[in-house]
C-alpha positions in Angstrom: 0.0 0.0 0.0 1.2 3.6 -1.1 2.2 6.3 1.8 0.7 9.0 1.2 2.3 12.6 2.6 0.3 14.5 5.3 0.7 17.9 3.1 -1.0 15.7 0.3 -3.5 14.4 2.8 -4.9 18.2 3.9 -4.6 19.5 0.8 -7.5 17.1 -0.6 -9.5 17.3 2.2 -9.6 21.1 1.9 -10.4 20.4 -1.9 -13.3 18.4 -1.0 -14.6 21.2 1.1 -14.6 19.9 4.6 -14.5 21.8 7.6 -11.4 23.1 9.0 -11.9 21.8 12.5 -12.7 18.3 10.8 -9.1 18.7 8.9 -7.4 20.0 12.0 -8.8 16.3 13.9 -7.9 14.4 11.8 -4.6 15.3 11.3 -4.1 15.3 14.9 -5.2 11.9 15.1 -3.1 10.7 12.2 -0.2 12.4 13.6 -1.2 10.1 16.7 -1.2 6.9 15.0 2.6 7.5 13.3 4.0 8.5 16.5 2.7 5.4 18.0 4.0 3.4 15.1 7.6 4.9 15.6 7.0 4.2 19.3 6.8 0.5 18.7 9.8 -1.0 19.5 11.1 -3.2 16.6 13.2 -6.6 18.0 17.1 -5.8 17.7 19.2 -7.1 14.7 20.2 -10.8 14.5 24.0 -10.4 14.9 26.0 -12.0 12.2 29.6 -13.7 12.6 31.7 -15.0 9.1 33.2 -18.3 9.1 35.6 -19.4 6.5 34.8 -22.9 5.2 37.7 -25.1 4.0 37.4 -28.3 2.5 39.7 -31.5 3.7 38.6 -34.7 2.1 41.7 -35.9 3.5 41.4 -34.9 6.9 44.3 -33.6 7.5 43.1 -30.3 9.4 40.5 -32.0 12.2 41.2 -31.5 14.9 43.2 -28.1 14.3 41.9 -24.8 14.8 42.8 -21.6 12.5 42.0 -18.0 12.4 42.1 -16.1 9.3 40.5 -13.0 7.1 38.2 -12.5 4.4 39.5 -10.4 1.9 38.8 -10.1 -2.1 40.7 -9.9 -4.7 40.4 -9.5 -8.4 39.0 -12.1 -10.2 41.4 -12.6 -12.8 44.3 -12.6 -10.1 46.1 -15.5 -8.1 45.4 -15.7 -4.7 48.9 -15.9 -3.6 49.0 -12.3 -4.2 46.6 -11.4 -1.7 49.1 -11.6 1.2 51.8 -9.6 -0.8 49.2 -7.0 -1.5 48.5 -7.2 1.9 52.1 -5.9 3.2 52.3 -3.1 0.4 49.2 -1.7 2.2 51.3 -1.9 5.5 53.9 -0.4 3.5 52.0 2.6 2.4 50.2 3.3 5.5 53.2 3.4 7.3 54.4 5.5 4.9 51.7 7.7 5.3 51.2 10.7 8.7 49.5 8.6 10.8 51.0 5.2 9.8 54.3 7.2 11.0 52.6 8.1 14.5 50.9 4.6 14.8 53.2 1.7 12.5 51.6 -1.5 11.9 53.8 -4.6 12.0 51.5 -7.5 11.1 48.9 -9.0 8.5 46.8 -8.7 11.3 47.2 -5.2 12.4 46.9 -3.8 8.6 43.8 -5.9 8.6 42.1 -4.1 11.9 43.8 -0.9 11.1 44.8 -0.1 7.4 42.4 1.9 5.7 40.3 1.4 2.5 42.2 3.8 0.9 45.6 2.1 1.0 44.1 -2.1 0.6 41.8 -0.6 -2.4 45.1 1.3 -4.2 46.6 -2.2 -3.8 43.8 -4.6 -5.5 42.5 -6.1 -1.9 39.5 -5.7 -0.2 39.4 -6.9 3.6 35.5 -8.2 4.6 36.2 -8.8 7.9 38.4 -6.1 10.4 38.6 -9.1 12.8 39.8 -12.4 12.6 37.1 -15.4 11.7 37.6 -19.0 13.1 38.3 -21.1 9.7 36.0 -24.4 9.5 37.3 -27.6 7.7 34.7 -29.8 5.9 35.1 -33.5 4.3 33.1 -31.7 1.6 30.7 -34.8 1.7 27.0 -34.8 2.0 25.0 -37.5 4.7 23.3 -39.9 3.3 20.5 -39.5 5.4 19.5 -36.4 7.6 21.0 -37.8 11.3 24.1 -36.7 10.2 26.1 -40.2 9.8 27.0 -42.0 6.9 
């Protein structure tokens, strides 16, 4: 259903000739009814966590835990490049005033700290500021819904 503007909601009940008290009421009592609306309070946002999925057919990573980042990359590029691209960034920020003031000295820190404007100069993207636990995966489906093969 369209919203329609209170201005535009007068302004045709003064066309169809209805008395200004009338108008004045009703506005009131629409005015009313949208500050009780904005009053109700809406349930607060579902917080959201990443989690980078690897998959080890071979099992060689249960049991181990990792921490890593999500960052992009061109698509055309090797991901290799990614951590390289990663220290420039460090280089350049702590090239930079505040990098001078406040150095970074690991992937992590340029990660948390390094700004858009030095990541984006250098072809990577970080997703997430913090570090995400990495999941392994025997990248095989259940045969049936318990779970177990």
């Amino acid at each position: 259903m369209a919203k329609a503007d209170l201005e535009l909601v007068k302004l045709v009940m003064k066309r169809n000739d209805l008395n200004q008290e009338v108008v004045g009421k009703i506005i009131e009592d629409i005015n009313v009814e949208l500050s009780a609306l904005a009053d109700e309070e809406k349930p607060p946002p579902v917080k959201k966590q990443h989690v980078m999925l690897v998959s080890d057919p071979e099992g060689k990573l249960e049991g181990m835990t990792f921490t890593g980042w999500v960052l992009q990359i061109p698509e055309e590029d090797s991901p290799v490049v990614a951590v390289e691209r990663l220290i420039k960034s460090g280089y350049d920020y702590n090239a930079s005033p505040r990098g001078r003031r406040i150095p970074v000295k690991s992937i992590g820190e340029v990660c948390e700290v390094v700004t858009a404007k030095f990541t984006k100069q250098n072809n990577v993207w970080v997703k997430t500021k913090e570090p995400v636990l990495i999941v392994s995966t025997d990248n095989k489906l259940p045969m049936d819904r318990s779970g177990k093969f």
